[in-house]
C-alpha positions as CSV (number, residue, x, y, z in Angstrom):
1,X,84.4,97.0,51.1
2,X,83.8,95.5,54.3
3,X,86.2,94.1,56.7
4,X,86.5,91.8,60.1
5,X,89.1,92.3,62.8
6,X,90.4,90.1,64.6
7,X,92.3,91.3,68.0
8,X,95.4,89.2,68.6
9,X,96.4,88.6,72.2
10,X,100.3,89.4,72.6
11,X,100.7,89.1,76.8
12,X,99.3,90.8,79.8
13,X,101.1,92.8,82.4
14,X,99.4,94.0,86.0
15,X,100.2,97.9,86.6
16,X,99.5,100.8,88.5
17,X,97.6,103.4,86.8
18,X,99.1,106.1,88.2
19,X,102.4,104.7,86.0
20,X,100.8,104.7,82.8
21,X,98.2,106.9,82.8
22,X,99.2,110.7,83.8
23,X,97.9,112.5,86.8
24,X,95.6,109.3,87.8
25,X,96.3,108.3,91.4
26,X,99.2,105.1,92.7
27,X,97.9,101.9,94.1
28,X,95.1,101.9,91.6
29,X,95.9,98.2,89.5
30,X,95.3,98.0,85.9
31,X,95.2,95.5,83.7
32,X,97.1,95.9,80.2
33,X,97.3,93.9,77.4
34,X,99.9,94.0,74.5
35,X,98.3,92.8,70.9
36,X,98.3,93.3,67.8
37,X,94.7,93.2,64.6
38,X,94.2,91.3,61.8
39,X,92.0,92.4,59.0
40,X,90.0,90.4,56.6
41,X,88.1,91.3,53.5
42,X,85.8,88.6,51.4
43,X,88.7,87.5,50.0
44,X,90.0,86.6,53.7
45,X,93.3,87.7,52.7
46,X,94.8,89.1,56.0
47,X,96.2,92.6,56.7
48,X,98.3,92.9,60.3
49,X,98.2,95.9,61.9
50,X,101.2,96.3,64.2
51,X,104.0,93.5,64.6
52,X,104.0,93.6,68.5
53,X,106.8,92.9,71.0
54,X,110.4,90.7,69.9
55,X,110.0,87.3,71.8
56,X,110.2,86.7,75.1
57,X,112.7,84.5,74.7
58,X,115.0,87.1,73.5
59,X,114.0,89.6,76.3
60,X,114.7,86.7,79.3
61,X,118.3,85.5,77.1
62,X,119.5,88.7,76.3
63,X,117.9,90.4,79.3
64,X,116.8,93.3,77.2
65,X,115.4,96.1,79.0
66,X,111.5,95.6,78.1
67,X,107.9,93.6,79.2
68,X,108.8,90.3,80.2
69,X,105.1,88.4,80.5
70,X,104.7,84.5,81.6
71,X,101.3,84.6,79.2
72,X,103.0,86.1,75.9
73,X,103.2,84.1,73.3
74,X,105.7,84.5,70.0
75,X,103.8,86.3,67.4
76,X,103.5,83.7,65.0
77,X,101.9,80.9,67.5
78,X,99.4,83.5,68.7
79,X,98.7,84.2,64.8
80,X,98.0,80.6,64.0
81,X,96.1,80.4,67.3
82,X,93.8,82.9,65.9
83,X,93.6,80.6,62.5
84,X,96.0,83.0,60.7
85,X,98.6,81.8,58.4
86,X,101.5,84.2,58.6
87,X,102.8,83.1,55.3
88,X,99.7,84.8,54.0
89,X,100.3,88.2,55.0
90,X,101.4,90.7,52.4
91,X,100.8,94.1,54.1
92,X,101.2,95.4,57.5
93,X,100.2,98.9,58.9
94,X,102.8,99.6,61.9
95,X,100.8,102.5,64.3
96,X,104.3,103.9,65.0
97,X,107.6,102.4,65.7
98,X,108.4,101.7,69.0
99,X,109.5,98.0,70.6
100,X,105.9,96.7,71.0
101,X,104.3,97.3,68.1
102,X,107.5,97.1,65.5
103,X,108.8,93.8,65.8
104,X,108.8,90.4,64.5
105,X,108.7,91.7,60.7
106,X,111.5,89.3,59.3
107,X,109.2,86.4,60.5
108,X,106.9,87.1,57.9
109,X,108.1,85.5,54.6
110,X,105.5,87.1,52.2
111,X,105.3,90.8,53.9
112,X,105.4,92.9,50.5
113,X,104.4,96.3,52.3
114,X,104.6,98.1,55.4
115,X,102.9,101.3,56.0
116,X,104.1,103.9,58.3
117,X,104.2,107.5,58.7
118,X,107.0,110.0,57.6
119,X,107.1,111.8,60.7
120,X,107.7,108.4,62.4
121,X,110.1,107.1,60.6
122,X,112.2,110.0,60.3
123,X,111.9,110.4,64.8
124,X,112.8,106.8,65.2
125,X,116.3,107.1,62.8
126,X,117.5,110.2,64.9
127,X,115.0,110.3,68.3
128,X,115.8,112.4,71.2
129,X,117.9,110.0,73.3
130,X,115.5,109.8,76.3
131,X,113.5,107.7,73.3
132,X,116.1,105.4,72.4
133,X,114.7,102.3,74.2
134,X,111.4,103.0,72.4
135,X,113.3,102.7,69.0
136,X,115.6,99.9,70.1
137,X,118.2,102.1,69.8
138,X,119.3,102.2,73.4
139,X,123.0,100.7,74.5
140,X,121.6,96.6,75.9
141,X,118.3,97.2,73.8
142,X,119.2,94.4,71.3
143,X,118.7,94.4,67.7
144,X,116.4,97.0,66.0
145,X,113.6,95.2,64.5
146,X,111.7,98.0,62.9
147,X,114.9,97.9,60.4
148,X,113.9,94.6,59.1
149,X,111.3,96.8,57.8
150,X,113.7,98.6,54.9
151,X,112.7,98.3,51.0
152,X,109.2,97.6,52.3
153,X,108.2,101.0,53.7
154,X,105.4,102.8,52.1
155,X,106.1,106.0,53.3
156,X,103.0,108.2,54.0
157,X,102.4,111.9,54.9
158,X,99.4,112.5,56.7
159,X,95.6,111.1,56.7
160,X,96.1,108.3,53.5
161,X,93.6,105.6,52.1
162,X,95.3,102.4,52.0
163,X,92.7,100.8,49.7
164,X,88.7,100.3,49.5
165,X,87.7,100.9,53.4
166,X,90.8,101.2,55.0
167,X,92.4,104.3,55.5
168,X,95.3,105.7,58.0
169,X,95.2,109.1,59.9
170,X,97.7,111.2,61.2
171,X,97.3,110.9,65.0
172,X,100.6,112.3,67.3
173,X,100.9,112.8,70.7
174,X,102.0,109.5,71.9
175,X,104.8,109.8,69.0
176,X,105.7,112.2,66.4
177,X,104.5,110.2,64.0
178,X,101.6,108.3,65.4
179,X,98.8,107.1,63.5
180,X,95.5,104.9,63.6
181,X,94.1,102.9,60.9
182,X,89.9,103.4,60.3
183,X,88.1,100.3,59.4
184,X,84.7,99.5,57.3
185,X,82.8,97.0,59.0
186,X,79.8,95.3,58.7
187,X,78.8,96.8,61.9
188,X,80.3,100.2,60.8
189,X,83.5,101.7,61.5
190,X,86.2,100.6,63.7
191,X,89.2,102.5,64.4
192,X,92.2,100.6,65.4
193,X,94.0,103.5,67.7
194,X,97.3,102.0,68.7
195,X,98.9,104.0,71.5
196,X,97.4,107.3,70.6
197,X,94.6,105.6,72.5
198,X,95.9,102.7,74.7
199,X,92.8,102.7,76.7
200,X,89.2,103.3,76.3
201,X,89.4,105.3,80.1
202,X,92.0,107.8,78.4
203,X,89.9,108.5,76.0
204,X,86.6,108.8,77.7
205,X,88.2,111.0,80.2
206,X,91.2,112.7,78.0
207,X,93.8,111.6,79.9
208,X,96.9,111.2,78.1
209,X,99.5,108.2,78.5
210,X,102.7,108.4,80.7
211,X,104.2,108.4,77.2
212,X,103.2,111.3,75.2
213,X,105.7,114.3,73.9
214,X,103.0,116.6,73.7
215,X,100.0,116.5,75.6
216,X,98.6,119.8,74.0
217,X,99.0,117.6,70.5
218,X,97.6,114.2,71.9
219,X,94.1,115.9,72.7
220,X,94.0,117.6,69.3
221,X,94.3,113.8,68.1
222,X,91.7,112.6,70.2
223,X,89.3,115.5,68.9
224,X,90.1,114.0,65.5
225,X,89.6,110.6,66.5
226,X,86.5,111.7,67.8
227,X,85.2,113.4,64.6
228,X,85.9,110.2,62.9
229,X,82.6,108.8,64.5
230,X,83.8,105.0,64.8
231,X,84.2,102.3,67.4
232,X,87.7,102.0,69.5
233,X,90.0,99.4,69.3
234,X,92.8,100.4,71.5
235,X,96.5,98.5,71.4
236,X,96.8,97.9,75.4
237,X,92.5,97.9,76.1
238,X,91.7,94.2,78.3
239,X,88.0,95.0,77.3
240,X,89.3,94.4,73.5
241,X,89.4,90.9,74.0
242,X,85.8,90.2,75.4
243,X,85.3,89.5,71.6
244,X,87.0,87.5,69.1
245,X,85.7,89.2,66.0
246,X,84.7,92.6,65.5
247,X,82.6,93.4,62.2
């Protein structure tokens, strides 16, 4: 089974590198993006991967403590934008839990399944509390979206086929329980890498995020990504969106 992807543009925020990517020098700018995939098969029913950032008009009204970006759109305009119908989503695969990626879930009125790692979940209900903002959990964070999530987890444990050419793999280092979601293609594989990957420089040049817990486990995850033999799509990767279709 072969599948298109579609990269969904979420917002863009100038850096420095030396903030987000560690040991990489200050005063170098970097462009990041914030997005989220869509997946097709010949059936065209679509598969989200990652439910990106709450709205921006909760961040600026409640002045919660996270990306405010004068280019992001809501999720579900920047779906339909893309010629998605949200009401036709069934299953998402979440990358891991944190603000950006684990929002917006109760705005999908059909959303039957949402895949995400044990490890993760279990981190994000008790995190150590220099996470909690990641989680939503923090005091002025707002509401915890990822929650909106319960009686639609599929919980899985480690490297997982989801169903005929898609398949999720057990990836930490960013978070306990990150993961990445390879693709079938018609162009070959794909492998959507969420924040395990955020950038195709970290890869290239193994240079971990300014989030990761463990650096030493990050690597091992990028050897693995590596072995995989597919195309990178990273979460936060500008370059992502020189194409509107992948496969």
């Amino acid at each position: 089974m072969n599948y298109t992807i579609t990269p969904i543009f979420l917002g863009s925020v100038d850096l420095d590198k030396g903030d987000s990517l560690k040991g990489t020098p200050h005063g170098v700018p970097l462009k990041v993006v914030y997005s989220c995939f869509v997946l097709r098969d010949e059936k065209r029913e679509p598969i989200l991967v990652d439910s990106g950032l709450m709205s921006q008009k909760d961040i600026r009204e409640q002045q919660l403590p996270y990306r405010a970006m004068d280019d992001a759109p809501d999720l579900l305009d920047a779906l339909r934008l893309a010629g998605v119908d949200p009401e036709e989503i069934k299953t998402c695969i979440l990358t891991h839990l944190h603000y950006d990626h684990a929002c917006n879930l109760r705005l999908l009125p059909s959303l039957e399944k949402i895949y995400v790692q044990q490890k993760e979940i279990l981190y994000a209900l008790a995190p150590e509390k220099e996470d909690y903002r990641l989680y939503m959990l923090g005091e002025n964070c707002g509401r915890i979206e990822w929650l909106d999530g319960v009686g639609k987890f599929v919980i899985v444990d480690g490297d997982v086929p989801i169903r005929e050419g898609i398949d999720v793999i057990l990836t930490p280092g960013h978070s306990r329980g990150s993961q990445c979601v390879l693709v079938d293609t018609a162009e070959g594989k794909y492998i959507l890498t969420g924040d395990t990957v955020a950038q195709w420089e970290s890869f290239e040049k193994r240079i971990p995020n300014s989030i990761s817990f463990d650096d030493e486990i990050w690597h091992a995850s990028c050897e693995k990504i590596a072995a995989a033999g597919a195309k990178l799509l990273p979460s936060h990767e500008v370059g992502v969106f020189e194409r509107k279709v992948y496969g």
